[in-house]
C-alpha positions in Angstrom: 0.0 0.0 0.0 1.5 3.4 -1.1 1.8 6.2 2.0 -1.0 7.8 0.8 -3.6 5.2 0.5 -2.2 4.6 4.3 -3.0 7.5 4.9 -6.9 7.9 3.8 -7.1 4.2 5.4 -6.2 6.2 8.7 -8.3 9.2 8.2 -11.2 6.7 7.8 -10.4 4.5 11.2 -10.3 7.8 13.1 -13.4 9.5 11.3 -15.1 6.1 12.1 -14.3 6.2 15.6 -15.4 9.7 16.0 -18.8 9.3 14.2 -19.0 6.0 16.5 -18.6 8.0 19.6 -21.2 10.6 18.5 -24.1 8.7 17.6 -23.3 6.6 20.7 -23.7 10.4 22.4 -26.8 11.5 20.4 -28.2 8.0 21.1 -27.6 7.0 24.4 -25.9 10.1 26.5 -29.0 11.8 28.5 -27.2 15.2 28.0 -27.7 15.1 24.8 -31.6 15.4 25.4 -31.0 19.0 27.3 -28.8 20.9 24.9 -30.8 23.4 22.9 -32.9 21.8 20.0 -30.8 23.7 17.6 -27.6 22.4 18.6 -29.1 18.7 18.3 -29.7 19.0 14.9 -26.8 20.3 13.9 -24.8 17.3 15.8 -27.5 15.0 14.1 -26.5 16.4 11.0 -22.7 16.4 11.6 -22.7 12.8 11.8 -24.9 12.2 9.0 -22.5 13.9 7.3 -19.5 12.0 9.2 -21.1 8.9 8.1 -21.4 9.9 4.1 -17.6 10.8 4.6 -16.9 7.6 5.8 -18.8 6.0 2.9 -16.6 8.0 0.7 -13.6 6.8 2.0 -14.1 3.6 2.2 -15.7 3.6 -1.8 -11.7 5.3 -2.3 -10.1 2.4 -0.6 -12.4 0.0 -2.3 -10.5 1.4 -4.9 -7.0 0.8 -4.5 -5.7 -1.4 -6.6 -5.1 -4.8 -5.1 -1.5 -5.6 -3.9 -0.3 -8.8 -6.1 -0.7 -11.6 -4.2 2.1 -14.7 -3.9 2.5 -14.9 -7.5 5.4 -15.2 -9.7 7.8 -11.9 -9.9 9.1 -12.8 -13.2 6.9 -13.4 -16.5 8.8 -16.3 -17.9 7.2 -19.9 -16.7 10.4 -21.2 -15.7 12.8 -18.1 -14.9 15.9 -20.4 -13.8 16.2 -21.5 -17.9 15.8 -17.9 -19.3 19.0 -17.4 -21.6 21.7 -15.1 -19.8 
């Protein structure tokens, strides 16, 4: 994997684990339920939008192309009787 495509891979564990922790907040954390109805939509919306992000990413690294896999490194069937 290049350094870049590392690097979105990262980007995406770390969005994921923020957008966990706030729908876990908007969800389940009774102070969420006492901030001003205008500030609750715009945190439901922020995730939303953390979660289409996600998406994104991961449709990018979905992407990538595929690392080759255990096969042969030379084209020839039999590379010990290419000619010198």
């Amino acid at each position: 994997m290049q350094p870049h495509q590392q690097r979105v891979v990262d980007e995406k564990a770390e969005l994921d684990t923020k957008a966990k922790a706030l729908s876990e907040f908007i969800g389940n954390n009774p102070i969420f339920d006492t901030l001003d109805p205008d500030e609750q939509e715009r945190l439901k919306v922020q995730n939303d939008v953390m979660w289409q992000y996600s998406e994104i990413l991961g449709a990018r690294i979905a992407a990538f192309p595929k690392a080759a896999t255990n096969g042969p490194t030379c084209s020839l069937a039999t590379p010990w009787l290419a000619p010198d």
